[in-house]
N, C-alpha and C positions, 0 to 999 in steps of 0.2 A: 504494500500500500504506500502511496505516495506519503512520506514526512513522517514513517513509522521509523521507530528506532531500533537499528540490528546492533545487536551485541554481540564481542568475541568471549569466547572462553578465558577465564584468566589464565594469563600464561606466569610459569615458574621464573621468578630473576635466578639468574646463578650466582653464585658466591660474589666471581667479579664483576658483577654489573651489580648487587649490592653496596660493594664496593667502593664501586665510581657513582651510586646515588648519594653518597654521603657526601663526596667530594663535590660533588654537582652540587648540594644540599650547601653546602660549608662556604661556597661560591660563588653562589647565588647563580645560578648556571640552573634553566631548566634542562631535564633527565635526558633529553633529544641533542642539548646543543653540548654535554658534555660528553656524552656517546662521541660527538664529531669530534670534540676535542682529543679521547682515545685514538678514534683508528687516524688523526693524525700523526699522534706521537707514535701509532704500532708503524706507519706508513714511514716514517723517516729512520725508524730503528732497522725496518726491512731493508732500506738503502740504505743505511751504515753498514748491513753485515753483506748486503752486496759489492760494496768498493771493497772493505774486508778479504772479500774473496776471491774479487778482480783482481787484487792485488798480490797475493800467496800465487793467483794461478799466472800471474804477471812475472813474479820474482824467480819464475822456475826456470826465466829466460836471460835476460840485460839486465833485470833490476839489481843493484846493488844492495848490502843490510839499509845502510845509509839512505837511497834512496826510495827503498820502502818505507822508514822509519818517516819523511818528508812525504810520502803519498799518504801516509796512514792521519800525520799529524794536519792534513789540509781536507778530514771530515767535514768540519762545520763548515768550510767553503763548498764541498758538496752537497752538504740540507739548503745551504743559500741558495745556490744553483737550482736544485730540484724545486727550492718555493718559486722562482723568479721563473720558472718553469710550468707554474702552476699544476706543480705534481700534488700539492695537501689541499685545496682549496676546490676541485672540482667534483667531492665525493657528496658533499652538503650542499650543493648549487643544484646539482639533477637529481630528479626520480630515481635511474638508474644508471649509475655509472661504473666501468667494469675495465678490468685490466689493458684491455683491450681497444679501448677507447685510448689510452691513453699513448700508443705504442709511438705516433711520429714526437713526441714530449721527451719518451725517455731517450729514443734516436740522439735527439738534439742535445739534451743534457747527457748522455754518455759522450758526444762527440765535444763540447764545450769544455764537461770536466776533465775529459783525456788528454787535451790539448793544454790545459789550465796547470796537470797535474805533473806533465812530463817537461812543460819549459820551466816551471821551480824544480823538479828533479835534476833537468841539465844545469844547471844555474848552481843548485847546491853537490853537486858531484857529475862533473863532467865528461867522464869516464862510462856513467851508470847512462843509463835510459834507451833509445834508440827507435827505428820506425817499428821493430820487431815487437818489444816490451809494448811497445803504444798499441800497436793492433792485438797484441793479445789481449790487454787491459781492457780496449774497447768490445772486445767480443762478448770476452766476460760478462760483462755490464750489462751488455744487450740482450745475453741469455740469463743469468740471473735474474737483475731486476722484476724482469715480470712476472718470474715465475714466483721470489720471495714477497712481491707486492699481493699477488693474487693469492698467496697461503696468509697474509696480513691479512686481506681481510675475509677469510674464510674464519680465522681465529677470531675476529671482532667480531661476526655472525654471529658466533657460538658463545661468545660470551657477552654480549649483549641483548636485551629482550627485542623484540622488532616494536619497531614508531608504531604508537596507535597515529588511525585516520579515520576523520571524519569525511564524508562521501556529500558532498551536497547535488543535488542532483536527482533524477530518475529514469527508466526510460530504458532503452537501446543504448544512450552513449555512459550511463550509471552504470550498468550491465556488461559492456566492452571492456570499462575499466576494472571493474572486478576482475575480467577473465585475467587479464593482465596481471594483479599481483596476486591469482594463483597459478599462473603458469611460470611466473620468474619468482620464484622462493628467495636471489638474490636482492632482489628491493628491499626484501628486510621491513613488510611493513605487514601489519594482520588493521585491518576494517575493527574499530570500535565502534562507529557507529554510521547511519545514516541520516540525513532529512532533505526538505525540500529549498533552494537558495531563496526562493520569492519568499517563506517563512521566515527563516533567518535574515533574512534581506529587510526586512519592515519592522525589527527592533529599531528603535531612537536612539542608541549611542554604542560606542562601544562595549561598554559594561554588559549592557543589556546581553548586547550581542553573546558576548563571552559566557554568558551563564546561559542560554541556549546552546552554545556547543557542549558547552561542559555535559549539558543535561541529556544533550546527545548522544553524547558519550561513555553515560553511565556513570556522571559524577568526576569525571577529570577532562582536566581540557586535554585536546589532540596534539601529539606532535605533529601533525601535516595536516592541512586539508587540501581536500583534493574536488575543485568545482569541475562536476561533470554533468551539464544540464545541457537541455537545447533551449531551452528559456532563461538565457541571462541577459538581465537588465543591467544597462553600465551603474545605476546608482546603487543598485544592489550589491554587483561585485566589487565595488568603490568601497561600501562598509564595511566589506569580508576583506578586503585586502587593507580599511585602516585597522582593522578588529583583531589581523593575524599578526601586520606590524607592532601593535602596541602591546599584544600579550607573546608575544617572539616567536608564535607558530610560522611554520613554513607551510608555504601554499603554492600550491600548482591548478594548472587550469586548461579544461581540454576545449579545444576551442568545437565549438559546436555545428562549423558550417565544415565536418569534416573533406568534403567534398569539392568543395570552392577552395581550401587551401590546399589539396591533390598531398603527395608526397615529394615531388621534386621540388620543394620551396626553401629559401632561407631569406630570415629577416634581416632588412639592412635600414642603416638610418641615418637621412640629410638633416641634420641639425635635430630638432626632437622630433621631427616627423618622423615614424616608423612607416616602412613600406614592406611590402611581401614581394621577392622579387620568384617568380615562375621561371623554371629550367624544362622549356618547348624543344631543342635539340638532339638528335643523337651524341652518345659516346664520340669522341674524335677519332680521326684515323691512330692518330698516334697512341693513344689510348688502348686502344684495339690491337694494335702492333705490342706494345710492352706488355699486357695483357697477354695476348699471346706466346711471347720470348721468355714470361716468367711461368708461366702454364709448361712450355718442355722442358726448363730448365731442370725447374722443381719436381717437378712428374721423371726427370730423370733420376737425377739424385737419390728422389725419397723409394726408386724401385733397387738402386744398390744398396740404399741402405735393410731397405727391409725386404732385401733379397732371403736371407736364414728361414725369418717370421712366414713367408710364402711358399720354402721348401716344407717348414713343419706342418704349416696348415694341409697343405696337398697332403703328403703323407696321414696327416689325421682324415682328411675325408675317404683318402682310399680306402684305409683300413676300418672304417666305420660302416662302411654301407657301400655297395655296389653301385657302379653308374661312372660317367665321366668324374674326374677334377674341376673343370673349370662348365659353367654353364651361362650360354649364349642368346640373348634375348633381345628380341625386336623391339626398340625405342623409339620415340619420335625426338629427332635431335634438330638443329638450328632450320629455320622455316618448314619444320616439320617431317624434314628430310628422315626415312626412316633409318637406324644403323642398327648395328650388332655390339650392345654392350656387355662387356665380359664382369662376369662375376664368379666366387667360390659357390662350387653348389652345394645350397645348405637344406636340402629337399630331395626326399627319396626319388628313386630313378625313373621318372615318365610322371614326376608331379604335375605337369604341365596338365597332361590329359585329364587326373581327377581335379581339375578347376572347377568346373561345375556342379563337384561336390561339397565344397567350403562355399560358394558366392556366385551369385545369378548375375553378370554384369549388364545385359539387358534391363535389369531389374533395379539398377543401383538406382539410388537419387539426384549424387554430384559422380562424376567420371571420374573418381577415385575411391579407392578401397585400399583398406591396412587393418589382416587379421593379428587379434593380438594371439591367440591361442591356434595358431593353424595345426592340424595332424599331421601337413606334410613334412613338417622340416623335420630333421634329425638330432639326432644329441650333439655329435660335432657342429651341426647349423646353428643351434641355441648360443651356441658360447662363442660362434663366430658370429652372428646377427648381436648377440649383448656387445661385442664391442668393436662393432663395423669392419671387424676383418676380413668379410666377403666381399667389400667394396676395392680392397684394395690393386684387385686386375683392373678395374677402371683405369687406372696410371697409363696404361697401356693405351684404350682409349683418348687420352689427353693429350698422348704423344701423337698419336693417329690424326687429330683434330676431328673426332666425333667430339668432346665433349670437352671443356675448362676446368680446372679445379674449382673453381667457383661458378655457381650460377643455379637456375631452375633445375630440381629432379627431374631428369627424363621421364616421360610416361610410356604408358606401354602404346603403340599404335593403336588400339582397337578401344580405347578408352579417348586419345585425342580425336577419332574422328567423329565424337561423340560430343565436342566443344562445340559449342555458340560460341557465337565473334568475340563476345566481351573477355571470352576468357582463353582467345588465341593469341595476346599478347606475351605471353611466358614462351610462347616460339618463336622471339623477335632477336635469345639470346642462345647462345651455346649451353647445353645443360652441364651442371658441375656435379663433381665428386663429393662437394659439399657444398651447401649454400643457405640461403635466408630462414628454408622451412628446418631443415639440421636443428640452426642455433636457436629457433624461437619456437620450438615448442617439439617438431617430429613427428610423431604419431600422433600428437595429441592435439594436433591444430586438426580442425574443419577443414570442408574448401574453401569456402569463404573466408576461412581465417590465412590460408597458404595462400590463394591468391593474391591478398593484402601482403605480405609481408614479399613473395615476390616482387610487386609492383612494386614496391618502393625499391625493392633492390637496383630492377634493370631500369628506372627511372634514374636511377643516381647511381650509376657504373663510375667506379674509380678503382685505382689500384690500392690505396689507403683501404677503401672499404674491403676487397676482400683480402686483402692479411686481416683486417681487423673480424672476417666471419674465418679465416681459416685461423687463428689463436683462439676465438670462441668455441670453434670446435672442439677444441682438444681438451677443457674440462664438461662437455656435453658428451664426449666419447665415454671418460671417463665413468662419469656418474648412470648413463646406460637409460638414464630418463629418454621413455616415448619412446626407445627402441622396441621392438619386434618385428 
């Protein structure tokens, strides 16, 4: 019902976010902005142990005792660097923000500090340092950091309760956002309560205001709200956003004409005037070209590196179940073009045939289907489907130019010729090995929900964007969520 109020379950503090309530308490710091204050300090203590380590795996080459001792001792010029960087400052600004966002940041701040750290090493021992020392330094950096960033704030997760949020709002776009922070457990946030913004909107002052969310909330005020109406009045959202400044909640706001702002947009601004500016273009050639030259490179590489991992899997499927190694399946790839994409077969021998005993495809609803319990796969296919290792003959594909490491999951032919117009735009790109539906949800998205997250993809092709879906991948592999 419109302006009812949902309430969560109370959830347990752990020891350390008891902890940091008192300190927050002692500080006068509401429970939300000291939480940020944490995975600050956890966030820079992760980059101290990564230069730490940059530097040991630096020193095994040119560095001198000396000039370790001068790398170690120019830390706090490294936190300076990573703030000036706006490495602590963007986890409390967005709804969700993830290691992986931040990857051309730390690029730049390992390239700044490595340059910063080896002309005071040549300076204090001229003997020590060299391009050697430097490029291992920088490598270092480049592979640590993200990965001790992303275990930083796996650790502040866990040891802090997630933000209550109050939902103002109803409807289809109330609704969308819900799905939202159950499908990304990362946000870190559980719904205290709900209402409607015209409600809360038509208190007389702030105060007022404040004891309606509180009440909404089941007696405390919210760490966030979140306006998700299609009925917002600017005098209304003018009170919710003096009402969150004054009592230090943070607020977000989904804009209601989801449709007229599309996905290819970014906000810019001529003096205070805010404009939307619309991205109407193709990808650039050149685009397309590096796109491509990083698509063989990497698709080479990552088939010698986990050349071993491909010998054992085969082995494991022979000796499980009869039938080929590898199985070859009809896709519809860029403008629909059909190919042959290879994968490990994780499916007894002529699973093809019993199709029509798991799922009627004339019969579906939207032109896609994902059993979670199917009969056909097998016991070696369970634990290669849990952690995408039938995917990895694709490489093979990618080299071939059927398919990107990035981009729309191929479908199968007989389900794309089963699209309406609106939803043959996902044939506009090369299908990937991993891509937008992977990192946002998998199995558990919709069509409606995939197609959305597609369009924005191939709307905003960059090469920034997929590193940043193919490093999203690899804690989604991990954790096995949506897989089957």
């Amino acid at each position: 019902m419109p302006g009812a109020v949902v309430q969560a379950p109370p959830v347990a503090v752990p020891g350390a976010s008891r902890l940091l309530l008192r300190v927050g308490a002692r500080t006068g710091l509401p429970r939300h902005l000291a939480n940020d204050a944490l995975r600050r300090r956890m966030l820079a203590a992760a980059d101290s142990l990564a230069v730490l380590a940059a530097v040991l795996f630096a020193e095994t080459g040119e560095l001198s005792l000396a000039a370790s001792f001068w790398a170690v001792a120019l830390l706090p010029v490294w936190i300076v660097l990573a703030k000036l960087h706006g490495l602590y400052d963007r986890d409390h600004r967005s709804l969700r923000h993830l290691t992986a966002d931040e990857l051309s940041s730390i690029l730049a701040w390992a390239t700044v500090g490595t340059a910063v750290t080896m002309a005071v090493v040549a300076l204090a021992d001229p003997g020590s340092g060299g391009i050697g020392g430097a490029i291992r330094l920088w490598v270092a950096l480049v592979v640590l950091t993200p990965a001790l960033r992303g275990f930083a704030r796996v650790l502040w997760r866990a040891w802090t309760r997630p933000a209550s949020v109050l939902l103002l709002g109803s409807g289809p776009l109330e609704r969308a956002t819900r799905r939202k922070l159950e499908l990304f457990s990362d946000i870190h946030l559980r719904v205290a309560g709900s209402a409607e913004l015209r409600e809360l909107g038509s208190r007389r002052d702030e105060l007022e205001l404040g004891d309606a969310m509180r009440a909404a909330c089941g007696g405390e005020l919210p760490d966030r709200v979140i306006v998700c109406s299609h009925d917002v009045h600017e005098a209304a959202l003018a009170e919710v956003v003096a009402c969150c400044g004054q009592q230090r909640i943070k607020l977000s706001v989904v804009p209601p004409l989801r449709g007229a702002f599309g996905t290819a947009v970014t906000l810019s601004h001529v003096a205070e005037l805010p404009f939307v500016e619309y991205h109407t273009g193709d990808a650039s050639t050149s685009t397309l070209m590096l796109k491509r030259g990083a698509d063989i490179a990497i698709a080479a590489a990552a088939l010698v590196v986990t050349a071993p991992l491909l010998a054992i899997a085969a082995i494991a499927i022979k000796l499980d179940s009869r039938g080929r190694v590898f199985y070859a399946q009809r896709r519809a790839g860029l403008d629909g073009q059909p190919f042959r994409m290879l994968k490990f077969r994780t499916m007894v021998n002529g699973a093809h045939h019993r199709l029509a005993e798991v799922v009627h495809i004339d019969g579906l609803e939207d032109p896609m289907f994902k059993l979670r319990n199917d009969p056909r796969v097998t016991r070696v296919g369970r634990v290669l489907r849990r952690w995408s290792l039938d995917e990895l003959p694709q490489l093979v594909n990618v080299i071939r130019g059927d398919m990107s490491l990035v981009g729309p999951r191929p479908e199968q032919v007989e389900l794309v010729e089963r699209y309406r117009p609106e939803h043959r735009f996902r044939l506009d790109a090369r299908p990937g090995v991993t891509g937008p539906m992977q990192v946002f949800g998998r199995g558990n998205l919709d069509f409606d929900e995939r197609l959305a997250v597609e369009r924005e993809y191939i709307e905003n092709v960059s090469l920034g964007r997929d590193a940043r879906i193919l490093m999203m991948t690899i804690p989604v592999v991990i954790s096995g969520r949506g897989a089957f």
